[in-house]
N, C-alpha and C positions, 0 to 999 in steps of 0.2 A: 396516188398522191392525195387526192380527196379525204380516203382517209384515214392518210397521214396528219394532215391537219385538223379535222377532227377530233382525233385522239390528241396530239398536243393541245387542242382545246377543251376536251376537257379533263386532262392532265392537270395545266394551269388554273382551270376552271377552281377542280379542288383542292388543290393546292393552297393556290390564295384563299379560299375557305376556312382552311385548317389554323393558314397561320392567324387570320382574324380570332380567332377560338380564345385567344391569351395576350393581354397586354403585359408588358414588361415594366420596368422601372428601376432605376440607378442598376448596377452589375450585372451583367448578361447571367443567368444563371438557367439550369433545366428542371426540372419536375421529380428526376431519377433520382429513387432511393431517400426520399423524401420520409421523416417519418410523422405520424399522427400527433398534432399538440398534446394530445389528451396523453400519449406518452411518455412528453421531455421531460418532465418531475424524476421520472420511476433509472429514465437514460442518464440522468445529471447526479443522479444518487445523492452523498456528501460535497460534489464538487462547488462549487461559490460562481464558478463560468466555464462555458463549453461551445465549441463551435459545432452548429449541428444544422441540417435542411429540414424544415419542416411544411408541414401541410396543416390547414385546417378550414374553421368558417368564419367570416369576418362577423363581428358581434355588432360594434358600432365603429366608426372614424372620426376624428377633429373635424369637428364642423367649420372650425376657423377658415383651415389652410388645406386640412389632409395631412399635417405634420405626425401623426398616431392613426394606429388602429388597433383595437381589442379584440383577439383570435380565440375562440369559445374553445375551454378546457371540459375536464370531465366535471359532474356535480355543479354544473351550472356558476363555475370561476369562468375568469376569464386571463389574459396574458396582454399584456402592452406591449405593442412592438412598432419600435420609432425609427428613424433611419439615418442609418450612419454620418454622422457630419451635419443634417440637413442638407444632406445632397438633392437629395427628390422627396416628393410627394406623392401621393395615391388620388385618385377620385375619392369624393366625397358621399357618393350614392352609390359606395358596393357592400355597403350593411348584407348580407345573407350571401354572399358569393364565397368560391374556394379560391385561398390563396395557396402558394409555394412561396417559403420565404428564408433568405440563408441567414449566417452570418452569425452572432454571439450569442448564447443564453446565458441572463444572468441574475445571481438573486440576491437582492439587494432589500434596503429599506430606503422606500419613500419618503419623502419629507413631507410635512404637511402644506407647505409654501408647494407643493409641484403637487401633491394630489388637489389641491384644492386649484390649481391651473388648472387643470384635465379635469376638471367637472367646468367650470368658467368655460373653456373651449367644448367641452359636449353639450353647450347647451344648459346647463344644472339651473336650479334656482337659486337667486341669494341667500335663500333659506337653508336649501341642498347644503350650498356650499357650506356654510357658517357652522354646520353639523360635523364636517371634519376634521377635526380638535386633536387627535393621533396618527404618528404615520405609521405605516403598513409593509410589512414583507411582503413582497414580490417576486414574484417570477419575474423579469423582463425579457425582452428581446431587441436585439441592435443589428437590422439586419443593411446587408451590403445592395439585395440584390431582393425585388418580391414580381411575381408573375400572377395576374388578376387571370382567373380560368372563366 
C-alpha cells in the first residue's frame, strides 16, 4: 500500500509538472503537426489565406495590452499574429519563448494608419513612427487558439 501511494505521488508529481510546461490561450489547441514559421511562405504558395498550425519564436509583443505578437521568420522578417476577435491576450514578457499557434495565414497590405499603431504600441519613437509614410505587404496571422512553451 505504501507504495502505492508513493507511486501515485509521484505520478501526480510529474504530471502537474508537465502541464505547467505550456500556458494556453483563447482555443484549446495541441502542438501536433505544427509547422516552422520560417516555412508558411513556401506552404501558402499563390494562396492570398490558409489555415495552418504553426510553431516558432516570439520576436516582440504589444506592449500595451499583449493584443500582437511578432513570430521570427527566416532572414531576419518577422510575422504578426493577432488574435481572433480580441478574444484573449498573451503575456507581455515572452519576447524569446516558443509559441504553437492555429488559425488563419494571411497576406495582406498594411495600411499605414495600423502600421504606425504597431510601432505606437511597441514602444516606437515619435520619430520611429513619423518615418512610416508607406504600407507594406505582409504575412499576417489570425489565430484562434496559441500555447506559450
Amino acid at each position: 500500500m505504501k507504495k502505492l501511494i508513493i507511486f501515485l505521488f509521484v505520478f501526480l508529481s510529474v504530471y502537474t509538472a508537465q502541464a505547467q510546461n505550456a500556458d494556453s490561450f483563447g482555443k484549446k489547441i495541441d502542438d501536433k503537426k505544427a509547422i516552422e514559421a520560417s516555412a508558411l511562405p513556401e506552404k501558402m504558395g499563390n494562396e492570398e489565406a490558409m489555415q495552418a498550425k504553426v510553431t516558432g519564436t516570439v520576436e516582440s509583443v504589444c506592449q500595451v495590452k499583449g493584443c500582437w505578437m511578432k513570430v521570427k521568420m527566416a532572414d531576419g522578417e518577422t510575422m504578426r499574429v493577432m488574435f481572433k476577435d480580441y478574444a484573449f491576450f498573451v503575456p507581455k514578457d515572452i519576447a524569446g519563448k516558443t509559441v504553437v499557434f492555429e488559425g488563419e495565414a494571411q497576406k495582406k497590405t498594411v495600411p499605414v494608419e495600423h502600421l504606425q499603431h504597431y510601432a505606437q504600441d511597441a514602444g516606437k519613437s515619435k520619430e520611429e513612427i513619423a518615418k512610416i509614410t508607406e504600407p507594406k505587404q505582409e504575412l499576417t496571422f489570425i489565430a484562434d487558439g496559441v500555447i506559450i512553451k
